[in-house]
C-alpha positions, -999 to 999 in steps of 0.1 A, spaced: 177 140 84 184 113 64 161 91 39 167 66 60 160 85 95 131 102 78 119 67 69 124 52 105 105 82 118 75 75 97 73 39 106 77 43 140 51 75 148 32 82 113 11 67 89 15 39 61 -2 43 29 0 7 6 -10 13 -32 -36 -5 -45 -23 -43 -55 -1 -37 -17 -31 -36 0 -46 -66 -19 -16 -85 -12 -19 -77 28 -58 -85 30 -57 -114 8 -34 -131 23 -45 -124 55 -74 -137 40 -57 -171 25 -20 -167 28 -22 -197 -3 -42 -177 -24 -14 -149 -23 5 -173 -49 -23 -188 -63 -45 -161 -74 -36 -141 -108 -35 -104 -95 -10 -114 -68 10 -142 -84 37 -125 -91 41 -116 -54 69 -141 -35 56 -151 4 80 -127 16 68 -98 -3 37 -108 23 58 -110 52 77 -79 45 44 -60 45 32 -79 75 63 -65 98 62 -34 83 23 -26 90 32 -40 128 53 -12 132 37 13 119 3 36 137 -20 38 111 -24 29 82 -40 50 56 -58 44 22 -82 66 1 -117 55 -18 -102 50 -46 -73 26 -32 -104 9 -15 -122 8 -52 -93 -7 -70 -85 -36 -48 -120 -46 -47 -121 -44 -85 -91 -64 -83 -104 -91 -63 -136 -94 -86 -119 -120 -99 -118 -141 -73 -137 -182 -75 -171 -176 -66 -172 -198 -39 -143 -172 -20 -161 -141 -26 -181 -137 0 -165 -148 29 -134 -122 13 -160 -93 10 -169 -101 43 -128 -105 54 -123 -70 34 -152 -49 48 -135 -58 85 -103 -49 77 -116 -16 62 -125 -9 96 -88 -7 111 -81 19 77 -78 56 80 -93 68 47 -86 99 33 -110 109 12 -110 138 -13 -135 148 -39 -123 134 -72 -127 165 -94 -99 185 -66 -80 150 -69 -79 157 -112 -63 190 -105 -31 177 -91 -3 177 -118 0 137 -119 -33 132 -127 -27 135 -164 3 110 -162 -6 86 -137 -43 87 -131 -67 92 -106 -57 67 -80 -21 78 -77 -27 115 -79 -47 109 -46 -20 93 -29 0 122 -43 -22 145 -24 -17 133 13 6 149 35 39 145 38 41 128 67 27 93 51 48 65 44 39 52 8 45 17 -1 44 10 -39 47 -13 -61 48 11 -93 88 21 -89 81 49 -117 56 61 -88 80 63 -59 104 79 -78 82 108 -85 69 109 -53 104 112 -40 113 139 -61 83 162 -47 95 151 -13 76 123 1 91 91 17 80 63 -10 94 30 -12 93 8 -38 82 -32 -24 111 -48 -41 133 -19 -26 122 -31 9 139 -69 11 174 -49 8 164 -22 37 153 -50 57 180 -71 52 205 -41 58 183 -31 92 174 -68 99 171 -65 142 168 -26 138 134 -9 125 117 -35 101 
């Protein structure tokens, strides 16, 4: 099986997992789609990096996160004008409920071998099975995930596989 087949296979019957500022992008702008370019932890996001997840997370199952994903982009969004936060708490807790979280104890999660080089966050995404689709925006990331054979795709990877599938999976 190719990359590419393997990929298609994911998306159609398995699981997506989006990395911490991924998943911020997706529930903030689904949120405030203005904010996505507005606010400083996804400003350097274009609208079509929002889009592209958008599709992507249509075709897929389930998608799947961990506490510490879940952790992160709240800490993330922390910085958000006061007058948003609550209503996005409130917009973030109910899209929390459509998550599958995987959820390991962190001291099993510090014995995997990228803990030391990538942290805690990322050696949990490191842990799921293999069937998981991992979207990333950490390139460095993908590639070792790739290496130790899971299907990781780097976001700014994904506006060349859509437009070379454009009418096919994504």
């Amino acid at each position: 099986m190719t990359p590419i087949d393997r990929m298609s296979a994911l998306l159609r019957d398995g699981r997506i997992l989006l990395d911490s500022n991924l998943l911020l992008l997706l529930t903030l702008g689904s949120f405030d789609r203005n904010l996505v370019l507005r606010y400083k932890r996804t400003a350097d996001f274009a609208s079509s990096d929002y889009d592209s997840l958008v599709s992507i997370i249509e075709s897929s199952r389930t998608l799947v996160t961990t506490p510490h994903i879940l952790t992160e982009v709240s800490n993330l969004a922390n910085a958000l004008p006061m007058d948003l936060k609550a209503d996005w708490s409130l917009h973030f807790a109910a899209q929390m409920e459509v998550l599958s979280e995987v959820a390991e104890e962190s001291r099993v999660v510090a014995q995997h071998e990228l803990f030391p080089e990538f942290g805690l966050t990322d050696a949990s995404i490191a842990r799921l099975t293999q069937d998981t689709l991992i979207l990333t925006q950490d390139g460095r990331l993908a590639s070792r995930l790739n290496a130790a054979s899971f299907c990781a795709l780097n976001l700014r990877d994904l506006s060349q596989i859509r437009s070379d599938f454009i009418g096919g999976i994504l």
